[in-house]
C-alpha positions in Angstrom: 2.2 21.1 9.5 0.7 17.5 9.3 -1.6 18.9 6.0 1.4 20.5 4.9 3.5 17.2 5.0 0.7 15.0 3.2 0.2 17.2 0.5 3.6 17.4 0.0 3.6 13.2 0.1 1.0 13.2 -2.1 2.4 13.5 -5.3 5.3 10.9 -4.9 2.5 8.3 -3.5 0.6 9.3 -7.0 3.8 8.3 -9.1 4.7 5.1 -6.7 1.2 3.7 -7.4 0.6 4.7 -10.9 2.6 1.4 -12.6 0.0 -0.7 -10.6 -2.8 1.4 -12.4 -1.5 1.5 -15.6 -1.3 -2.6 -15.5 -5.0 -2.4 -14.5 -6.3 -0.7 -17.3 -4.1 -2.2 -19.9 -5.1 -6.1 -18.5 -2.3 -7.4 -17.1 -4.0 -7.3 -13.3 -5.6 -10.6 -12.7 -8.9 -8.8 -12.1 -12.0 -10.4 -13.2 -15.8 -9.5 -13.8 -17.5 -12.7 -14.1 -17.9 -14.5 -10.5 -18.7 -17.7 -12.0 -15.0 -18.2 -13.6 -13.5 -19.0 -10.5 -16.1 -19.3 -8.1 -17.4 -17.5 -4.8 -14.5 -19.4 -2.7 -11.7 -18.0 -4.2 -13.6 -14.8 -4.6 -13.9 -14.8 -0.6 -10.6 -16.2 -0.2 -8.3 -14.0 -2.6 -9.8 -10.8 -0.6 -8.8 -12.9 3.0 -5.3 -13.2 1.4 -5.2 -9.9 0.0 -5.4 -8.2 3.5 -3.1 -10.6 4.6 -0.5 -9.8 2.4 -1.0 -6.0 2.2 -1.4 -6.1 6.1 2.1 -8.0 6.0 3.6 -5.8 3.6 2.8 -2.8 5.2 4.4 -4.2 8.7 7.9 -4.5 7.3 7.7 -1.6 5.3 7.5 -0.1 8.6 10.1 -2.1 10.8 12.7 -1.1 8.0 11.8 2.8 8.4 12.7 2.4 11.7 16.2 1.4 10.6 18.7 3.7 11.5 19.7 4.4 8.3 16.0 5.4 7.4 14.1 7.1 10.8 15.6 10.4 10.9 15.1 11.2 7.1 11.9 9.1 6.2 9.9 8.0 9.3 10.4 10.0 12.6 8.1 13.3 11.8 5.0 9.9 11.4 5.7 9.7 14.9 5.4 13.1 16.0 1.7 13.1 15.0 0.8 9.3 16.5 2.0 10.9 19.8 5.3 8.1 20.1 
């Protein structure tokens, strides 16, 4: 059932993410190839910030599926499978 659930996630996640792709290829990211044009530091420091601020992301995105208006239809079958 949990296979059955992801596969059926799976193409929604592929359409949520694709915009973020598409700006990739196309140059509007603010991806870069030469390390010297902004240095090691912010190299080291723009991946520290990056975890931060997916890891932050990703913590409310999960407080508001527990929202009442959300659990039931969104979020509560991820439970059944973390064992909570």
């Amino acid at each position: 059932m949990e296979i059955q659930t992801a596969m059926k996630a799976f193409p929604v996640i592929t359409i949520l993410t694709m915009p973020w792709i598409y700006g990739e290829i196309h140059g509007k990211s603010l991806l870069y190839d030469d390390l010297h044009q902004y240095g090691l530091t912010y190299l080291v420091l723009s991946g520290v910030g990056f975890i931060i601020f997916t890891d932050f992301c990703i913590y409310w995105v999960h407080r508001i599926e527990h929202h009442p208006l959300f659990y039931a239809t969104f979020h509560k079958l991820h439970h059944k499978w973390i064992g909570k």
